[in-house]
C-alpha positions as CSV (number, residue, x, y, z in Angstrom):
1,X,0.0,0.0,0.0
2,X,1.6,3.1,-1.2
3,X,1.1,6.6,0.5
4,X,-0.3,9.1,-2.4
5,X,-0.1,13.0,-1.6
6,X,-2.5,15.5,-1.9
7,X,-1.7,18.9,-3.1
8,X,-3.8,21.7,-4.5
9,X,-3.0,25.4,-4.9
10,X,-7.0,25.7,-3.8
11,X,-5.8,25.5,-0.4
12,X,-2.6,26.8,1.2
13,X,0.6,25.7,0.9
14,X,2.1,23.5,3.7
15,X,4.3,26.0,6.1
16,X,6.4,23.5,6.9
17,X,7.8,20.0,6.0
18,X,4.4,18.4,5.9
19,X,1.8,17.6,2.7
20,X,-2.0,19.0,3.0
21,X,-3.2,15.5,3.4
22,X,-2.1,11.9,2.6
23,X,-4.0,9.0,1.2
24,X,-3.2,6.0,2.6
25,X,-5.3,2.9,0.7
26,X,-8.7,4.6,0.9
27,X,-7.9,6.6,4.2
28,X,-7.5,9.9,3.8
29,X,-5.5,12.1,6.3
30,X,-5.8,15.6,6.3
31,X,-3.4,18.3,8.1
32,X,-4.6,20.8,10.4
33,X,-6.1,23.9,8.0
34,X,-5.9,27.4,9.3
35,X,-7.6,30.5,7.9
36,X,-4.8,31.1,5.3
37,X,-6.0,32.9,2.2
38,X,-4.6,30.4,-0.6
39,X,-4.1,33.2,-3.0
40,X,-2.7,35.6,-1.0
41,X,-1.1,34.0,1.8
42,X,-2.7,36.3,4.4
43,X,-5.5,35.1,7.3
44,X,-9.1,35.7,7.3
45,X,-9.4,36.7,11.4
46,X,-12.4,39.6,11.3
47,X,-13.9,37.6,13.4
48,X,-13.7,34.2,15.0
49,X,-16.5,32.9,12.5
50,X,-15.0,34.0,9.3
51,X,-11.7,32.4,10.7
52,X,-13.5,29.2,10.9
53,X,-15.4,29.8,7.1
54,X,-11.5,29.9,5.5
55,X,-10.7,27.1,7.3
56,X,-13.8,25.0,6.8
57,X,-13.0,26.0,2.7
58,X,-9.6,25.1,2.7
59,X,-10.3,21.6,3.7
60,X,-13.2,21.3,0.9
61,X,-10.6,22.3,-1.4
62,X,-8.3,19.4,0.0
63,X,-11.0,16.9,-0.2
64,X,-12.2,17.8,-3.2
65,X,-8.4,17.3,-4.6
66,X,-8.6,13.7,-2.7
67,X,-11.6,12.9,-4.7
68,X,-13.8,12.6,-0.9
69,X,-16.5,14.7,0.4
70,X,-17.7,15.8,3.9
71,X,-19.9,12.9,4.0
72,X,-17.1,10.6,3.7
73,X,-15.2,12.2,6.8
74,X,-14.8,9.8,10.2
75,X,-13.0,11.6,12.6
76,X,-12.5,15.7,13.2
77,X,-10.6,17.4,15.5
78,X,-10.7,20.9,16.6
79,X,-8.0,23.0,18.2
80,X,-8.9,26.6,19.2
81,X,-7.1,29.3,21.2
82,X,-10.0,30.3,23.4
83,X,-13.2,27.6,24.3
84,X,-15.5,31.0,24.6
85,X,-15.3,31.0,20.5
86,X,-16.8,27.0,20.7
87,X,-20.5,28.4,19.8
88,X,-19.2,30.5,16.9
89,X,-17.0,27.5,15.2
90,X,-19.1,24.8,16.1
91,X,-22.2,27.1,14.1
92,X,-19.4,26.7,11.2
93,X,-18.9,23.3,11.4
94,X,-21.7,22.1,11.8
95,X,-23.0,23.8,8.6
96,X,-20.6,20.8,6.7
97,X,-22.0,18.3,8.8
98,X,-26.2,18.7,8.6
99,X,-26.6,14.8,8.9
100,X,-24.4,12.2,10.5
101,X,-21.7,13.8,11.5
102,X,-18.3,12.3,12.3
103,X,-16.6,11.8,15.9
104,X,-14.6,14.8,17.5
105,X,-12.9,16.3,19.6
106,X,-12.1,20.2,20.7
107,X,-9.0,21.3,22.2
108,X,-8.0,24.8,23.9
109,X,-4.4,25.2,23.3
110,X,-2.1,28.0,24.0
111,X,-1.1,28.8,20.4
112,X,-1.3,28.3,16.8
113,X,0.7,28.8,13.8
114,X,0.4,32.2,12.9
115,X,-1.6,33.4,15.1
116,X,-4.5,31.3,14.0
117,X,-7.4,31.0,16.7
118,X,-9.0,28.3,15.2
119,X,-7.3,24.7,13.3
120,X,-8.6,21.8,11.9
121,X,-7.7,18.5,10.5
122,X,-9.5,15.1,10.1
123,X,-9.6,11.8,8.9
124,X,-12.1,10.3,6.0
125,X,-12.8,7.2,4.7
126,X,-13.0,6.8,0.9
């Protein structure tokens, strides 16, 4: 079984020496997303639920790239600077997820890359 990598210039380039998402057989592994503008290379942080729209479109555009779709995704998890935002991002997320959605988890942390308040990655099954 042979890894394949997933890259598209519809998301943001990896910031480091990682790949926006492997597929491994018909697992798909998605790195955390941030609010980067793929175009421009700036964030989208007017507010904590625009932050979590960029995000929530960079990992369609990974996804979509994979050849998977929301419905197909297993496992989330959230990271997110401050747990008094959860209402905002979860109203975000859960927009992608209207029916069965997939296990999670939500984690405060102390920081993020680039001053992100919000991160994302997950796991979906082809």
């Amino acid at each position: 079984m042979g890894n394949n990598i997933i890259l598209t210039d519809s998301a943001p380039k990896p910031i480091g020496p990682y790949s926006q998402a492997v597929m491994a057989g018909n697992t798909l592994y998605l790195s955390g997303q941030i609010a980067l503008d793929p175009q421009t290379g700036l964030m989208h942080q007017e507010d904590i639920k625009t932050e979590t729209m960029q995000v929530m479109k960079n990992i369609e555009a990974v996804l979509n790239k994979a050849g998977v779709s929301f419905s197909q995704v297993v496992k989330v998890t959230i990271y997110c600077t401050d747990l008094a935002n959860f209402a905002a991002i979860n109203e975000i997320y859960g927009s992608y997820f209207s029916t069965n959605p997939p296990a999670r988890e939500t984690v405060q942390v102390s920081a993020l890359p680039k001053g992100a308040h919000v991160e994302i990655s997950l796991i979906a099954v082809k």
